[in-house]
C-alpha positions as YAML, in Angstrom:
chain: A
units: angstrom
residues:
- id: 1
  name: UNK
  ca: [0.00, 0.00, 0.00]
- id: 2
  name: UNK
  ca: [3.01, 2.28, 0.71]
- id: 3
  name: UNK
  ca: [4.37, 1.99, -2.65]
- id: 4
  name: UNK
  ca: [1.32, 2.57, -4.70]
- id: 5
  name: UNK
  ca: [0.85, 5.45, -2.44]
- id: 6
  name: UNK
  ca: [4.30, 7.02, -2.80]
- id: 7
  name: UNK
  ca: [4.45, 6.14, -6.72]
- id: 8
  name: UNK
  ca: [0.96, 7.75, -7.08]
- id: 9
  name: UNK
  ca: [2.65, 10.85, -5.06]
- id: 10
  name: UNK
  ca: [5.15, 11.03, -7.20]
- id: 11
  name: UNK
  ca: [3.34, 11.23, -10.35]
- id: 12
  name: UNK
  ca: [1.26, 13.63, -9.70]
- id: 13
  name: UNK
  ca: [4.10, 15.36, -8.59]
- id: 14
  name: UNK
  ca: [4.92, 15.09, -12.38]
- id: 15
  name: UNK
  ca: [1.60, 16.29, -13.38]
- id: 16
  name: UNK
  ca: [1.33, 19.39, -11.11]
- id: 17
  name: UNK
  ca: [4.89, 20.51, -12.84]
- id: 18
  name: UNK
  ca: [3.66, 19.78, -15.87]
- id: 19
  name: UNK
  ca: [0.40, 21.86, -15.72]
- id: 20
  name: UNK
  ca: [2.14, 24.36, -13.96]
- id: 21
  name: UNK
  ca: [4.23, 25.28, -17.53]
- id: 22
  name: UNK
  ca: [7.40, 24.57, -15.50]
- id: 23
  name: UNK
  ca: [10.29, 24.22, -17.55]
- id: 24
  name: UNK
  ca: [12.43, 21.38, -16.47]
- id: 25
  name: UNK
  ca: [16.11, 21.65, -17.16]
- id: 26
  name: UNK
  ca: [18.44, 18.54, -18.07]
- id: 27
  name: UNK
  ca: [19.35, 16.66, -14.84]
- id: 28
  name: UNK
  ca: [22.73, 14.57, -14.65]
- id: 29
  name: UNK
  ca: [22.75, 11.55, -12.64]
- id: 30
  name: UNK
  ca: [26.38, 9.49, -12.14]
- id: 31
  name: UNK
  ca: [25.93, 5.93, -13.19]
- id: 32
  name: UNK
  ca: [26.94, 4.65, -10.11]
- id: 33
  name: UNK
  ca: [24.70, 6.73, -7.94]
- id: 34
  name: UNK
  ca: [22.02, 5.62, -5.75]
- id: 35
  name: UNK
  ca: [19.77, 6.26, -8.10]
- id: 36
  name: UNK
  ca: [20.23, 3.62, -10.62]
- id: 37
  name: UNK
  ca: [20.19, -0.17, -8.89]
- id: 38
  name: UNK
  ca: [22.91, -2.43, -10.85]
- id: 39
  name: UNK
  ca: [22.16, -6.56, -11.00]
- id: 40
  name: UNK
  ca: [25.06, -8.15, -12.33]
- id: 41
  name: UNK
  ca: [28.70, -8.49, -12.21]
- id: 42
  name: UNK
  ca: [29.69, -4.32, -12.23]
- id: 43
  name: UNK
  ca: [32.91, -2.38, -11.18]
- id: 44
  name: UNK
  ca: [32.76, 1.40, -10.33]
- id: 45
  name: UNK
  ca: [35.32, 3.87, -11.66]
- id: 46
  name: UNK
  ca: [36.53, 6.72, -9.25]
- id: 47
  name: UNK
  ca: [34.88, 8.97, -11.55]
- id: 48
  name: UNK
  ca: [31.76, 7.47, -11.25]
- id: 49
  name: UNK
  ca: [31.15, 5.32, -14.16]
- id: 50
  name: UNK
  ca: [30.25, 1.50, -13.83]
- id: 51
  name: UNK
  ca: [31.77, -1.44, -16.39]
- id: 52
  name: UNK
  ca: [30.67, -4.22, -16.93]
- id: 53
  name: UNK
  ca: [30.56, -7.32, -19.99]
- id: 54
  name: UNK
  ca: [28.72, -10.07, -18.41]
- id: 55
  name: UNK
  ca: [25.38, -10.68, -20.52]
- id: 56
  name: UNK
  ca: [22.41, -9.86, -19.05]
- id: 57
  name: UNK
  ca: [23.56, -7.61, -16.24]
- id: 58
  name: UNK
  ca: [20.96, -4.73, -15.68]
- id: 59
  name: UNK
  ca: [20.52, -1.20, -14.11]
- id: 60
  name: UNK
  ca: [16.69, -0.64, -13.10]
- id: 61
  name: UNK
  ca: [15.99, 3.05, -13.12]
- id: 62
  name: UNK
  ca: [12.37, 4.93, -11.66]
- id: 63
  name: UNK
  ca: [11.95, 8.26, -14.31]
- id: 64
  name: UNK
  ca: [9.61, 10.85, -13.32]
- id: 65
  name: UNK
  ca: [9.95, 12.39, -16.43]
- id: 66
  name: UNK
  ca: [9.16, 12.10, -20.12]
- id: 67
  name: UNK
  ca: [12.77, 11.70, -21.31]
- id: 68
  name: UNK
  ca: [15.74, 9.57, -20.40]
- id: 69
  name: UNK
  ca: [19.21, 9.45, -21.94]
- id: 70
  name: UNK
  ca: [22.48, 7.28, -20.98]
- id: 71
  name: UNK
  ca: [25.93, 8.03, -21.83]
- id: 72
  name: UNK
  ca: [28.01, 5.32, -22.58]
- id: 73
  name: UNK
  ca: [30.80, 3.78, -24.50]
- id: 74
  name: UNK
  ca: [31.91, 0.85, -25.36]
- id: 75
  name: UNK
  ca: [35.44, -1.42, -26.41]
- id: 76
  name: UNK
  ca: [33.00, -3.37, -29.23]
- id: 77
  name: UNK
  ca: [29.46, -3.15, -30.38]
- id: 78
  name: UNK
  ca: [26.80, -4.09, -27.73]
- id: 79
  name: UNK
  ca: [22.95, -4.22, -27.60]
- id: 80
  name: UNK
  ca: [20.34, -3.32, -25.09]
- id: 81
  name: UNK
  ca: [16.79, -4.31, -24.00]
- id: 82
  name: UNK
  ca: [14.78, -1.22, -22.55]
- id: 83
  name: UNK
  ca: [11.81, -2.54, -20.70]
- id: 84
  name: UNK
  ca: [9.22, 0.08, -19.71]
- id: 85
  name: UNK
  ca: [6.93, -0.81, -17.03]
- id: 86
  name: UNK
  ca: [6.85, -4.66, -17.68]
- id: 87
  name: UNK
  ca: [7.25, -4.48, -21.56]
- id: 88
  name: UNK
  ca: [9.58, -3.91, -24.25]
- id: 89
  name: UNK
  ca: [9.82, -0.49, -25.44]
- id: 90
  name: UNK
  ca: [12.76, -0.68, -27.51]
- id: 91
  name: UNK
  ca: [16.69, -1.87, -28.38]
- id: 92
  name: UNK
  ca: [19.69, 0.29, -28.05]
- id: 93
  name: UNK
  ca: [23.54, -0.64, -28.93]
- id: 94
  name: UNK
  ca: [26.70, 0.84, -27.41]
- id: 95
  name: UNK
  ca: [29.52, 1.84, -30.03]
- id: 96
  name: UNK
  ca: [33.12, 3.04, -29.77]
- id: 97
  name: UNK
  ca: [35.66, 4.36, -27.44]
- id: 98
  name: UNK
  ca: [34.14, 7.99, -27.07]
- id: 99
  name: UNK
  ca: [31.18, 8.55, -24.77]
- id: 100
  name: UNK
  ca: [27.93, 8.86, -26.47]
- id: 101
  name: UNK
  ca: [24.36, 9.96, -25.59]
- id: 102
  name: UNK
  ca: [22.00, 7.37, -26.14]
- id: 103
  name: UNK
  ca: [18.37, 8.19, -26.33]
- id: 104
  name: UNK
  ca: [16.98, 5.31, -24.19]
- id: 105
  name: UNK
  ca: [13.36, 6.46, -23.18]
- id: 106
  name: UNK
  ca: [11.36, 9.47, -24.63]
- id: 107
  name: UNK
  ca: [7.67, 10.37, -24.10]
- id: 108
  name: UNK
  ca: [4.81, 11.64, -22.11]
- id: 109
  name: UNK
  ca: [5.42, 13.52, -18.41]
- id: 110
  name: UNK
  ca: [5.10, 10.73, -15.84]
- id: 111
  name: UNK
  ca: [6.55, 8.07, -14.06]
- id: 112
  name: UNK
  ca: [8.00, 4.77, -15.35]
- id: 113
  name: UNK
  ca: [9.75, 2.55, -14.46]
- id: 114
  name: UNK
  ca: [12.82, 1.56, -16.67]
- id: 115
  name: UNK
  ca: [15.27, -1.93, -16.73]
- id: 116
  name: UNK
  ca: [18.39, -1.30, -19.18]
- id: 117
  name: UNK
  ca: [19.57, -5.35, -19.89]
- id: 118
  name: UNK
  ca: [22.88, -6.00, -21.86]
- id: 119
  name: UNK
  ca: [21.49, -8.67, -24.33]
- id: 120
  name: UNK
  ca: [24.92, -9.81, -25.41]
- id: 121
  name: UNK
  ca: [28.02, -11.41, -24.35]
- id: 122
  name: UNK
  ca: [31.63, -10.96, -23.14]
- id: 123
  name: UNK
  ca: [33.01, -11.13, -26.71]
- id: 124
  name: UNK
  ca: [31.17, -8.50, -27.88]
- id: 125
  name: UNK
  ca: [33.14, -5.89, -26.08]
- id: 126
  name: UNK
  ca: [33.48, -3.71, -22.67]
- id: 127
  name: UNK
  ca: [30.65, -1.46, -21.86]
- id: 128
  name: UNK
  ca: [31.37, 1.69, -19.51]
- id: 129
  name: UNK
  ca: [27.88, 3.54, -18.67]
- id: 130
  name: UNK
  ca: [28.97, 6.89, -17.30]
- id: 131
  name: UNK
  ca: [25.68, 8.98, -16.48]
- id: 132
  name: UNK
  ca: [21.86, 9.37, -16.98]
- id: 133
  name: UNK
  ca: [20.16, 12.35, -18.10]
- id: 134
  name: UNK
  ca: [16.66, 13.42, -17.67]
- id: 135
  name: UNK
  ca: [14.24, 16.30, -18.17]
- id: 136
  name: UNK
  ca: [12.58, 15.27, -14.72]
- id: 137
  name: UNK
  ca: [14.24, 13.34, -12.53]
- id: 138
  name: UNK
  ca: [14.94, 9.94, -11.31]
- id: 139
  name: UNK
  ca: [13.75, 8.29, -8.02]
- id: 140
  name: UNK
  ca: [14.48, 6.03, -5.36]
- id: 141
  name: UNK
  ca: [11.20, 3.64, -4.75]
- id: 142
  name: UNK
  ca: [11.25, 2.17, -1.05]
- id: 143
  name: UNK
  ca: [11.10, -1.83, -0.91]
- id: 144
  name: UNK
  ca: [10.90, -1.89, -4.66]
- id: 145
  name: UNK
  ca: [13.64, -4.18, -5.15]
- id: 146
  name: UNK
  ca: [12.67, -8.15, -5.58]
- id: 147
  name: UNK
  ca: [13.14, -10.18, -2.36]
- id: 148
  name: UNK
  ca: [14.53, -13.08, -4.37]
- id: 149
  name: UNK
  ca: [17.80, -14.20, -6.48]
- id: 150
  name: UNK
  ca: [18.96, -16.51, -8.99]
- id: 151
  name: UNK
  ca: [22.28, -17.21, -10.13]
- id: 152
  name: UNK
  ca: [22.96, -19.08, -13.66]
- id: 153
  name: UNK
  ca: [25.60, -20.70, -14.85]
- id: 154
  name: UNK
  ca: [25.48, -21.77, -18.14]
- id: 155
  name: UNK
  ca: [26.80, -21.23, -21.69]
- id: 156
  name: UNK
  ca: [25.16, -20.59, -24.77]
- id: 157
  name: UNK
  ca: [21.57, -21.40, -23.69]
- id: 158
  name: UNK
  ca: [21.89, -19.46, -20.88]
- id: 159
  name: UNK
  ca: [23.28, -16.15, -22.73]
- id: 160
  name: UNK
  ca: [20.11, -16.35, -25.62]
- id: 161
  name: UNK
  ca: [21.96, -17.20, -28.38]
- id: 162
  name: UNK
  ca: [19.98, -17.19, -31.13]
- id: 163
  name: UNK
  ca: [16.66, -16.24, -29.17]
- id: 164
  name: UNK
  ca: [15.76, -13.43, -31.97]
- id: 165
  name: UNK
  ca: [16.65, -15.59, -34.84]
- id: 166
  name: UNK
  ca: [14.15, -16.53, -37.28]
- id: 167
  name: UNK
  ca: [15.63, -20.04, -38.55]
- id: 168
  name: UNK
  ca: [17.97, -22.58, -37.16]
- id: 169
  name: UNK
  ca: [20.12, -22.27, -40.03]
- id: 170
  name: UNK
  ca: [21.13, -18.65, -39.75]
- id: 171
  name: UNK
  ca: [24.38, -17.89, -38.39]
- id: 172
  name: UNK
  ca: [25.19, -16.36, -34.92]
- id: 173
  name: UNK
  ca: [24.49, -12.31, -34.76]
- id: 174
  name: UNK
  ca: [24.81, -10.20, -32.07]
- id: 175
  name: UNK
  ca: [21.24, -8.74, -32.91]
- id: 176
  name: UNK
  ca: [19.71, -12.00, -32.84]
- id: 177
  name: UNK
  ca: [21.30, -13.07, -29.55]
- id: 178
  name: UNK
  ca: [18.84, -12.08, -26.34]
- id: 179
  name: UNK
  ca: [19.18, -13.31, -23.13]
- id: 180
  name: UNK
  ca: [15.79, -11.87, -21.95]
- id: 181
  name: UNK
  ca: [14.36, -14.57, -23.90]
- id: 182
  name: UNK
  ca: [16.19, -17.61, -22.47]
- id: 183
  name: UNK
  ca: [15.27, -19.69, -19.88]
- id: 184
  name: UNK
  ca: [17.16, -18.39, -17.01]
- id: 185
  name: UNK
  ca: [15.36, -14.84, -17.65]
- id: 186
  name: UNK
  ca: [11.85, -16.81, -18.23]
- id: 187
  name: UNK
  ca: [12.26, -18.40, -14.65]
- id: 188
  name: UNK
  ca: [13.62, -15.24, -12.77]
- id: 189
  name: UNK
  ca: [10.38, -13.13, -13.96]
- id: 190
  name: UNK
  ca: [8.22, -15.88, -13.31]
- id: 191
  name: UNK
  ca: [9.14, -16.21, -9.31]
- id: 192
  name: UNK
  ca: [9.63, -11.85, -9.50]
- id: 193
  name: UNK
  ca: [13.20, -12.88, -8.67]
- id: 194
  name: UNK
  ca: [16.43, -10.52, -9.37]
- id: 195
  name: UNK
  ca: [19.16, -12.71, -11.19]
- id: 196
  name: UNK
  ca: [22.47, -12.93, -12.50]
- id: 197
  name: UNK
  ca: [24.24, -14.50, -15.99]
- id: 198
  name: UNK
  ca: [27.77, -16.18, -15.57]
- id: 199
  name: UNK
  ca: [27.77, -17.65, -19.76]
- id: 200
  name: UNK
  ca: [29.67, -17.92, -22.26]
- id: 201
  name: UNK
  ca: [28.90, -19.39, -25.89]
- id: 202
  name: UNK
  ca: [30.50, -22.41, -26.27]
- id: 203
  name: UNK
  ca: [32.01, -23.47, -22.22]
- id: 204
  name: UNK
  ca: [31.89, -26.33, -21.14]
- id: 205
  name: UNK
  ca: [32.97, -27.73, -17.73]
- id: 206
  name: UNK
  ca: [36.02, -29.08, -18.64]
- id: 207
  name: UNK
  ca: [36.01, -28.95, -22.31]
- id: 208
  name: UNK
  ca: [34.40, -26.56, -24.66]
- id: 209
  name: UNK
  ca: [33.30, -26.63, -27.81]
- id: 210
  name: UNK
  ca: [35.29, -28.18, -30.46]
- id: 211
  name: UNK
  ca: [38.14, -28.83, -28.37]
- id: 212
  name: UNK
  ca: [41.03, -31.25, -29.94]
- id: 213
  name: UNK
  ca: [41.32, -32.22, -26.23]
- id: 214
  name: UNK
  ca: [39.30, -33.73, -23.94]
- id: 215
  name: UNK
  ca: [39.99, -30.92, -21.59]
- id: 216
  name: UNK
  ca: [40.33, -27.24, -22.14]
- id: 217
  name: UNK
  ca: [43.04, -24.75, -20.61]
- id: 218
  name: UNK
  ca: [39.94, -22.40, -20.14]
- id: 219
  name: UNK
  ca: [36.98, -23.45, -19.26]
- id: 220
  name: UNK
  ca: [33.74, -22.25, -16.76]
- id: 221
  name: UNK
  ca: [35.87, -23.48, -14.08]
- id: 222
  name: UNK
  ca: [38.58, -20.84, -14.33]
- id: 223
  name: UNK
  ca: [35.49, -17.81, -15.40]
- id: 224
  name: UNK
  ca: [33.03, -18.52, -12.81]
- id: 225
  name: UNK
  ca: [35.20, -16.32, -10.16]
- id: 226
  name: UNK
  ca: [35.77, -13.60, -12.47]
- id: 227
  name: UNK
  ca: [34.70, -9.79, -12.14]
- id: 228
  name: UNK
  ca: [34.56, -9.58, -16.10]
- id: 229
  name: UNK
  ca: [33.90, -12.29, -18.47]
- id: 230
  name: UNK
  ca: [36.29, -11.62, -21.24]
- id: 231
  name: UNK
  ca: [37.81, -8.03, -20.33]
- id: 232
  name: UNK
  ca: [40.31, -9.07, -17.91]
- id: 233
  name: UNK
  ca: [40.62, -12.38, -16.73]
- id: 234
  name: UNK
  ca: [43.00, -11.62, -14.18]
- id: 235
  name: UNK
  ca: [40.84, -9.56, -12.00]
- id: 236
  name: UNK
  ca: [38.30, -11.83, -9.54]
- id: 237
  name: UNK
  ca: [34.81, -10.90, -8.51]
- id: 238
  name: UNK
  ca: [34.62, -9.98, -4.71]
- id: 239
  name: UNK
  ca: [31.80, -11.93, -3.34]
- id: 240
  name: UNK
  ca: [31.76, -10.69, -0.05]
- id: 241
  name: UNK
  ca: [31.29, -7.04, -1.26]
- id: 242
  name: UNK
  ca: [28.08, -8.30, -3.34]
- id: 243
  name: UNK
  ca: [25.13, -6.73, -3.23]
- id: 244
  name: UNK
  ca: [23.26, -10.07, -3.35]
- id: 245
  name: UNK
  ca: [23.35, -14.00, -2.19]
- id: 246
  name: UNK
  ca: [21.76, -15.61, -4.39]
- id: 247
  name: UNK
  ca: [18.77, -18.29, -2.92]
- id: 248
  name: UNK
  ca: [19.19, -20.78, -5.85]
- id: 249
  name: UNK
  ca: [22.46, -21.00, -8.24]
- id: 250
  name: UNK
  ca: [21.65, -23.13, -11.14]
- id: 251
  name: UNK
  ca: [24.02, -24.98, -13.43]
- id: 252
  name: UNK
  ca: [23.43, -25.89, -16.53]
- id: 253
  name: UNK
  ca: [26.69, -27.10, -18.60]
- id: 254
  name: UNK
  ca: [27.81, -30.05, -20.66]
- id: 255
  name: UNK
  ca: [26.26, -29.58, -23.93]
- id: 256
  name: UNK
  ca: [29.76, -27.97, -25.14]
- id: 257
  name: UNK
  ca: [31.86, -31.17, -23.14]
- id: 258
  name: UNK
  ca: [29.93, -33.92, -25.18]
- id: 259
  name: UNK
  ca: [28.89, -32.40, -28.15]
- id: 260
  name: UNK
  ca: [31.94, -33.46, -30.49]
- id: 261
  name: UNK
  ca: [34.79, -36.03, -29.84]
- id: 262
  name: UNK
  ca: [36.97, -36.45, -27.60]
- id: 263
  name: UNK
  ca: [34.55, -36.78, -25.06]
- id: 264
  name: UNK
  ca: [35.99, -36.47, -21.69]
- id: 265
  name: UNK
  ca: [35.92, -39.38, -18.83]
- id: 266
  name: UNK
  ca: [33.31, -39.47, -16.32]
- id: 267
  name: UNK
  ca: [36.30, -38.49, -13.96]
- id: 268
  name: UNK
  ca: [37.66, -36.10, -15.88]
- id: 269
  name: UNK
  ca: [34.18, -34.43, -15.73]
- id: 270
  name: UNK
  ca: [33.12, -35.62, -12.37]
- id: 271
  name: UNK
  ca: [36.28, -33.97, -10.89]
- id: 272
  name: UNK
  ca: [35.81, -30.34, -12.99]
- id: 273
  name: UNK
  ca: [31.80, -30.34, -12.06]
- id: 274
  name: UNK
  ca: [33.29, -31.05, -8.37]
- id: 275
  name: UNK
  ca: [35.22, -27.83, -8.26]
- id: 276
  name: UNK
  ca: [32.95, -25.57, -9.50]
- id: 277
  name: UNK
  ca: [30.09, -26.38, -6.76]
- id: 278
  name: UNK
  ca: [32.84, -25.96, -4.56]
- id: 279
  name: UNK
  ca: [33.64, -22.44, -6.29]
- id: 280
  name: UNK
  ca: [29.65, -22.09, -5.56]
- id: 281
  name: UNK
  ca: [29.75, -22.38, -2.14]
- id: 282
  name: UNK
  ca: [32.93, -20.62, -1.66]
- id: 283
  name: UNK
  ca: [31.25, -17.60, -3.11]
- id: 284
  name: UNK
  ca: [27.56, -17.83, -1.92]
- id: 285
  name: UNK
  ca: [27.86, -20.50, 1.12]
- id: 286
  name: UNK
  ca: [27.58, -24.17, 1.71]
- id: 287
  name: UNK
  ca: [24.35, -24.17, 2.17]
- id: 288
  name: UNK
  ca: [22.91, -22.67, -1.24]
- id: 289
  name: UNK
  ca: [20.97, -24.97, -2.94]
- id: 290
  name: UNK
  ca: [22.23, -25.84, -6.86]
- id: 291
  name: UNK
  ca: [20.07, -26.85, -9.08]
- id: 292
  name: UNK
  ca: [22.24, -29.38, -11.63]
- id: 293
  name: UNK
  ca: [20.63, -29.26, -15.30]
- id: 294
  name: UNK
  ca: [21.39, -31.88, -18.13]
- id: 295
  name: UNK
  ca: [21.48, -31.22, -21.69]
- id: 296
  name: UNK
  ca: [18.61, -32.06, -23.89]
- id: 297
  name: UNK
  ca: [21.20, -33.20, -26.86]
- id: 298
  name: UNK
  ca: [24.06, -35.25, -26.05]
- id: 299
  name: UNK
  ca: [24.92, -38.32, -23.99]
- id: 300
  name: UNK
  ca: [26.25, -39.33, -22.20]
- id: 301
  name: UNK
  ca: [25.21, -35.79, -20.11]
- id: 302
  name: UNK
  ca: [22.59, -36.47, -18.86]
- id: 303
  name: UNK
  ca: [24.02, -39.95, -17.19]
- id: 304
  name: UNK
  ca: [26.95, -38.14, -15.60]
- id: 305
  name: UNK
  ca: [25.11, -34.98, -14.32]
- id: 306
  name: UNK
  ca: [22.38, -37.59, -12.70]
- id: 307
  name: UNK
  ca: [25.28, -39.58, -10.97]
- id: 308
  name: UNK
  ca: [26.95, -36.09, -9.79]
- id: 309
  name: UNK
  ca: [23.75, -34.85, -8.42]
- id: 310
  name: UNK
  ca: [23.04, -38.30, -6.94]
- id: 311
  name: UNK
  ca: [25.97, -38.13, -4.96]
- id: 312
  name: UNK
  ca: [26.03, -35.15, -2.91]
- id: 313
  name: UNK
  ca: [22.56, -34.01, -1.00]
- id: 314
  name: UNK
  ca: [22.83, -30.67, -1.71]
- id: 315
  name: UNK
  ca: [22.30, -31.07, -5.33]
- id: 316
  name: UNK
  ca: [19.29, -31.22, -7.35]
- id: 317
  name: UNK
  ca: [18.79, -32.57, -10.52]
- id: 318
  name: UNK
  ca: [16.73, -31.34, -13.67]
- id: 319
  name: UNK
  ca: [17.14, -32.82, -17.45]
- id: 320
  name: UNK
  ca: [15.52, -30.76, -20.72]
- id: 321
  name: UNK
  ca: [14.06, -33.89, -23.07]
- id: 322
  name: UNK
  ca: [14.90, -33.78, -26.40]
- id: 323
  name: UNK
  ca: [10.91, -33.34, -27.29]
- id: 324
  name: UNK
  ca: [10.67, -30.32, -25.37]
- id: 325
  name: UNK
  ca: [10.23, -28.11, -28.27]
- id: 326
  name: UNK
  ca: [9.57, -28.45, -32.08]
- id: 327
  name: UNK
  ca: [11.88, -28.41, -34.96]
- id: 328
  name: UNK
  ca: [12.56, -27.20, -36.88]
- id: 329
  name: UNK
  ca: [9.96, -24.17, -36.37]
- id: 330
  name: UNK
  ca: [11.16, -23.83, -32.80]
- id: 331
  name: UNK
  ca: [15.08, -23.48, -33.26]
- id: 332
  name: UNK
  ca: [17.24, -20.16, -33.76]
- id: 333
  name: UNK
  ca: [20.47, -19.59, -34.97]
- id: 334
  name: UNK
  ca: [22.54, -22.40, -35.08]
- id: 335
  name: UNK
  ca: [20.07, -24.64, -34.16]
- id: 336
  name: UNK
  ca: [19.56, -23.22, -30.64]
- id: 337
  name: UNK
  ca: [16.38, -23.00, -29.06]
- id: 338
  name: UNK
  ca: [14.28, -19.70, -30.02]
- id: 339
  name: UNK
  ca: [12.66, -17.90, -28.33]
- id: 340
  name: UNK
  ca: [9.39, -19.97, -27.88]
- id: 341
  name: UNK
  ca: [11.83, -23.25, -27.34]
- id: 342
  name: UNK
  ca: [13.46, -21.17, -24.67]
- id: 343
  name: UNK
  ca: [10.45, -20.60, -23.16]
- id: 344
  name: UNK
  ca: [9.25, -24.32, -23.01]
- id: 345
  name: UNK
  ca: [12.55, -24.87, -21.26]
- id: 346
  name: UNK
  ca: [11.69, -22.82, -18.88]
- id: 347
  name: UNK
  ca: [8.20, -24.26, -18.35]
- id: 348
  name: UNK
  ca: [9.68, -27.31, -17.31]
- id: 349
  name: UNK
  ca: [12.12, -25.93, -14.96]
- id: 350
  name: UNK
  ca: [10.02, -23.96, -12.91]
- id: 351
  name: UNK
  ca: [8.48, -26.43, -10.50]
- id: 352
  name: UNK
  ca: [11.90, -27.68, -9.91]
- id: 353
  name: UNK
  ca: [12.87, -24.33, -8.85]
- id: 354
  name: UNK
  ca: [9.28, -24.09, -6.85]
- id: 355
  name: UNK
  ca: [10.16, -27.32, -4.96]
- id: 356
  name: UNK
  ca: [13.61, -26.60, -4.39]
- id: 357
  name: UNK
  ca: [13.34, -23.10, -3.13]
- id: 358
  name: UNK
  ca: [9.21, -23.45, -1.86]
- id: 359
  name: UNK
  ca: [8.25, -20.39, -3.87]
- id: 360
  name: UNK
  ca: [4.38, -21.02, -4.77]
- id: 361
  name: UNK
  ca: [3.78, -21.54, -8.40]
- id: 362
  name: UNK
  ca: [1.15, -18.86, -9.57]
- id: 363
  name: UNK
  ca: [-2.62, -19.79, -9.59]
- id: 364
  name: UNK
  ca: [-2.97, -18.28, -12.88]
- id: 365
  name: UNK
  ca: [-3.87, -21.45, -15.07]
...
């Protein structure tokens, strides 16, 4: 009741401005003020600026205002999701060294509420955000933050490659790829859960994709503790100065390990899968609950997940069936899932994640 009262105050705050034929000028905000809430794997500059290259990381921003601009540049060519109260309002990229405006949200006087979501990975480049502009200005909402958190760990499926694309046969593009639509993002705004992405295209546990070997020099096991995904992978991710501990961490790797030959051993993989739940609990505690996934494609996954999950309490285990979804109608680039494959995943991950965690399932059906 609070919050519907103070965001009704608020906006007709707006309207009395707005009625009144005051002229507001151009406010400046700092990206890393408390204005703007960051979800995600971020680092602050001393200038004020906050970095970042992990897919899917997000800043959630309340405008009361009718026009909203970020400055921002970037080491490669990035795109954005802006959400606007719920739904998608538009796409946005981030190009080149020198700091550019970019128009993000521009309408009627009121207030909105605005996500910014990187769609795209690490490779794509560094983004630096250094400051938000408005007409009005922005606003800190009390308790409007979710209660709950997700962390996934995952690789291409987890990072939405391919979610945009029209036809399994079209190649990769950074303006297909949207991790909004994948399953991790499905499940976070089904529970109203905050979340975070730690993927990568083509990681596997031990061995990625394509590997001559049957185990990689870098694999998820030496990103997962990583501040940056591909900007500098010498600097590590300080867990105890998070903002968040995450209720559920769920894994979802081994497409990329099986997928071609050499396959690696069921030690070899045991061992790797091993280390990074132990690289889970480090970071978030012993007792956070992981939720262990199996791929849909390729054996022997799904046999060596089930016998790692088997044999430690603590984990939980989920498989995605190879009839889950449709092809080829349901498939995106490269013959990932699309976005309505994506979302099927999802369907049948969520009452794991209600049983696991005890968040009610919605009595919507």
């Amino acid at each position: 009741m609070f919050k519907r009262m103070f965001v009704a105050l608020v906006a007709l705050l707006c309207v009395v401005g707005e009625m009144s034929g005051t002229e507001w000028g151009v406010v400046g905000y700092r990206a890393d003020s408390e204005y703007i809430r960051w979800v995600g794997r971020t680092a602050k500059t001393p200038e004020g600026a906050v970095q970042f290259d992990w897919s899917g990381t997000y800043a959630d921003i309340v405008l009361c205002g009718s026009l909203l601009e970020m400055r921002a540049s970037d080491s490669g060519l990035n795109y954005f999701n802006v959400i606007v109260d719920g739904k998608q309002h538009s796409i946005v990229k981030t190009e080149g060294k020198e700091p550019q405006n970019v128009v993000l949200f521009e309408g009627e006087k009121g207030t909105y509420h605005i996500r910014l979501q990187r769609r795209t990975e690490g490779f794509n480049g560094l983004t630096t955000v250094y400051s938000f502009e408005t007409d009005g200005e922005l606003i800190v909402e009390p308790n409007n933050a979710p209660k709950r958190h997700i962390e996934f760990i995952g690789d291409s499926l987890t990072a939405g490659y391919g979610t945009d694309s029209a036809s399994g046969s079209e190649p990769y593009t950074a303006e297909t790829q949207n991790c909004n639509l994948a399953y991790g993002c499905y499940i976070a705004r089904y529970f109203n859960a905050d979340y975070n992405l730690v993927a990568h295209s083509g990681q596997g546990v031990v061995r990625n994709y394509g590997d001559e070997k049957t185990t990689s020099d870098y694999t998820m096991l030496d990103r997962y503790g990583l501040l940056f995904d591909e900007a500098d992978r010498e600097r590590c991710y300080d867990f105890e100065a998070s903002a968040y501990t995450p209720d559920l961490v769920v894994i979802f790797l081994g497409t990329n390990d099986y997928s071609t030959q050499p396959f690696p051993s069921f030690e070899e993989y045991s061992k790797g899968y091993a280390e990074l739940v132990e690289q889970v609990r480090a970071a978030h505690g012993e007792q956070v609950p992981i939720l262990c996934i199996s791929s849909y494609v390729f054996e022997p996954t799904f046999e060596y997940v089930w016998r790692i999950a088997q044999s430690d309490e603590k984990l939980h285990f989920a498989c995605i069936l190879p009839e889950a979804f449709a092809r080829p109608s349901e498939l995106g680039a490269s013959e990932h899932p699309n976005r309505v494959g994506q979302q099927k995943m999802a369907m049948m991950l969520i009452p794991y994640v209600s049983t696991i965690t005890g968040w009610e399932v919605r009595n919507d059906m």
